[in-house]
C-alpha positions in Angstrom: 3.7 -28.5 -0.4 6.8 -30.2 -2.4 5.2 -29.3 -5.7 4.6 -25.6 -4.5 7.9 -24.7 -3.3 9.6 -26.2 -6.6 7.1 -23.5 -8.2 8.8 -20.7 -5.8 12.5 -22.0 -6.6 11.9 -21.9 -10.6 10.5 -18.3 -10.2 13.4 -17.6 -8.3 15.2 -19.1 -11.5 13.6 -17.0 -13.6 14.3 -13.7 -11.4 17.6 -14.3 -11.5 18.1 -14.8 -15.0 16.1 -12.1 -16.3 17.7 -9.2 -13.6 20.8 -10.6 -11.7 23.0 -12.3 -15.0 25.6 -10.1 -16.6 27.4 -7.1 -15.3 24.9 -4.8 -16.9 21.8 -6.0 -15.0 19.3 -4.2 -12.9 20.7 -5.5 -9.8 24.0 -5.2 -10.7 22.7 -1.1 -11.4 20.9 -0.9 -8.4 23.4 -2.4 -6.2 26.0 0.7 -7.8 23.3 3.4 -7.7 21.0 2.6 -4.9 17.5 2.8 -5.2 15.4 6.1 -6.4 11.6 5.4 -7.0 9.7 8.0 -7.7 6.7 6.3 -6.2 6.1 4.4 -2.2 2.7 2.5 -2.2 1.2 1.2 1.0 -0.4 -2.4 0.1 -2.3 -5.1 2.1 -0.6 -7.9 3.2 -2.9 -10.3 0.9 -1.2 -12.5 -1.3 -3.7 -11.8 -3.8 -2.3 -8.1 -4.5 1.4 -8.0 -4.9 1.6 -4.1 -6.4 4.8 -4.9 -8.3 3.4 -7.6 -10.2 0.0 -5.7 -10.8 1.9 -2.2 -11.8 4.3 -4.7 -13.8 7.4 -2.8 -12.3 11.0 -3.8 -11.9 13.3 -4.0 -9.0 14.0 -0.4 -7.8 10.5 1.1 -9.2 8.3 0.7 -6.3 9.1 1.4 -2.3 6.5 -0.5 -0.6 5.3 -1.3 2.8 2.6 -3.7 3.2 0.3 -4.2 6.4 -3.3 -5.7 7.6 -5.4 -3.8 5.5 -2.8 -1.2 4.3 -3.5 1.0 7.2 -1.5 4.2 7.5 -2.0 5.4 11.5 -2.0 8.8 12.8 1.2 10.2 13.4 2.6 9.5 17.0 5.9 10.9 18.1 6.6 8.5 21.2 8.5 5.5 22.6 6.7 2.3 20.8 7.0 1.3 18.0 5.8 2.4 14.5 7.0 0.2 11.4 4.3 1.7 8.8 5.2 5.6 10.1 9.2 5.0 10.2 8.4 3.6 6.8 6.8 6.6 5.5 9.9 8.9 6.9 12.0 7.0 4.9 9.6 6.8 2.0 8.9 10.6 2.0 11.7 12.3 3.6 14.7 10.5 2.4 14.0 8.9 -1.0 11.6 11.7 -1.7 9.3 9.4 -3.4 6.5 12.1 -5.5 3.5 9.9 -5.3 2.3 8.0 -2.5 -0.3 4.8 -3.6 -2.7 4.7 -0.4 -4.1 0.7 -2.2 -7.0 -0.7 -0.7 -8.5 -4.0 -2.3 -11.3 -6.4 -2.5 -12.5 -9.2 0.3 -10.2 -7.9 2.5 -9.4 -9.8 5.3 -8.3 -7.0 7.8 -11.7 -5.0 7.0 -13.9 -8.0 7.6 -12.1 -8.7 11.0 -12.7 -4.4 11.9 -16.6 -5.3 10.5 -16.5 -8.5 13.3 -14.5 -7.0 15.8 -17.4 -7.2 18.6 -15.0 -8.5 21.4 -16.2 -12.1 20.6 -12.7 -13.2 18.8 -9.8 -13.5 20.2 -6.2 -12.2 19.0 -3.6 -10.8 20.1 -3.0 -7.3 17.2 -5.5 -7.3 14.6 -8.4 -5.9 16.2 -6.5 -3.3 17.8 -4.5 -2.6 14.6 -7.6 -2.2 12.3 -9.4 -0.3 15.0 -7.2 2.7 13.6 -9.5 3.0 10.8 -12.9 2.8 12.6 -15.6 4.6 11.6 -19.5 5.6 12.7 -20.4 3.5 8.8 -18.3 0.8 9.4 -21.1 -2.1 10.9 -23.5 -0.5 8.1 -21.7 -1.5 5.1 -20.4 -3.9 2.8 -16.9 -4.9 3.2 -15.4 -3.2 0.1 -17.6 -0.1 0.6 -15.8 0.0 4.4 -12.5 -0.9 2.9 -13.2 2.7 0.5 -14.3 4.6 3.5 -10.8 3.1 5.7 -8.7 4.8 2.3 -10.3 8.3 3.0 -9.5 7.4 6.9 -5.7 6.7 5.8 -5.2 9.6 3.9 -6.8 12.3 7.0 -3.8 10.3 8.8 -1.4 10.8 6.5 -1.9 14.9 6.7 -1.5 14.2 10.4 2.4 13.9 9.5 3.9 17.4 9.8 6.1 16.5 6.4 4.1 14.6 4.7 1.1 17.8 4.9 3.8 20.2 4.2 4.9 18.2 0.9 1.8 18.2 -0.3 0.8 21.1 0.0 4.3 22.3 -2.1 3.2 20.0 -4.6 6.6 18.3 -3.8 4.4 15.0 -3.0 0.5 13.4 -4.6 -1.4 11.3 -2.6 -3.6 8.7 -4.6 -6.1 6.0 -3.1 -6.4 3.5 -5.4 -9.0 0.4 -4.7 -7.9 -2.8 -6.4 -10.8 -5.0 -7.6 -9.7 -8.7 -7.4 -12.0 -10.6 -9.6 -11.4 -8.1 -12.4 -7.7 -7.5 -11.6 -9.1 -3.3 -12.1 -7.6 -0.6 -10.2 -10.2 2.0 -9.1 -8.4 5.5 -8.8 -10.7 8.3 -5.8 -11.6 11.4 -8.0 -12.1 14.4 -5.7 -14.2 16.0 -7.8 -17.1 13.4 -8.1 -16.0 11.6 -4.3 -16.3 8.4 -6.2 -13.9 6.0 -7.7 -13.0 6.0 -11.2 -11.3 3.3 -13.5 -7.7 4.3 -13.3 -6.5 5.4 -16.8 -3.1 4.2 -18.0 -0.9 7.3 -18.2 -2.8 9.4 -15.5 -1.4 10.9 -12.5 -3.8 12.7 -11.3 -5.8 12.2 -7.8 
């Protein structure tokens, strides 16, 4: 345990070295000018898919919200309590982000635990969080191919959000779902076109 957190510390070394020294750094820049990405990306929680590290961005490129199985819900106007939507307002409507990463991954816990979720384990929010992205395939498929079909059942809820549907259909805002293989560190990009995923090309924007 020691020996790991002496391996967080020296990275946190190296952070601040590389972007915090000098009154020209990037958090001396962002701190000034606040932050302005051009792209939000909702992630997975897993440790194993950090999108900074695999888009190689710096502090200030990506806004990112990360949940069990990078789940965007329907839109619900109410009382409780909705980190991953008020996250989204923000994302869309304030920093007017223009594409929004929908990332799905590899062995993902959270689609394994929707796969098992026959009432025999016990928890307190996970089966009733990934529940959100049930579907009639979901018990007939591998986990990845689920995790694929949960991406198609995030993006129907993101055009469930009045702004978010109105944005894209200016063009003002591109929605992507991107599957990240882990044991190849490959990003797999949804082509509409063919319904299947692609190897994502450097340099291309497209859907």
């Amino acid at each position: 345990m020691e020996k790991s957190l002496n391996r967080i510390l020296k990275g946190y070394s190296t952070f601040r070295d590389k972007y915090a020294h000098g009154d020209a750094s990037v958090m001396q820049y962002l701190s000034m000018y606040g932050q302005k990405p051009e792209m939000m990306v909702v992630a997975c929680c897993d440790a194993r898919v950090d999108p900074a590290l695999i888009l190689q961005c710096d502090p200030g490129d990506l806004f990112i919200v990360r949940n069990v199985a990078n789940i965007v819900p329907p839109y619900e106007k109410d009382n409780f309590h909705h980190g991953t939507s008020a996250a989204l307002e923000f994302g869309v409507n304030f920093l007017k982000v223009k594409h929004l990463v929908l990332l799905g991954h590899s062995q993902c816990g959270g689609i394994q635990a929707l796969i098992n979720s026959d009432g025999s384990t016990s928890n307190d929010f996970i089966t009733n969080w990934v529940s959100l992205i049930k579907t009639d395939h979901t018990s007939k498929c591998e986990t990845d191919d689920v995790a694929k079909l949960a991406l198609k059942k995030s993006y129907q809820n993101c055009m469930t959000f009045p702004w978010i549907k109105e944005k894209v259909s200016t063009q003002e805002l591109v929605v992507h779902l991107w599957f990240f293989d882990i044991k190849t560190g490959q990003i797999f990009k949804h082509c509409d076109t063919s319904n299947e995923y692609e190897p994502l090309v450097a340099d291309e924007c497209q859907p």
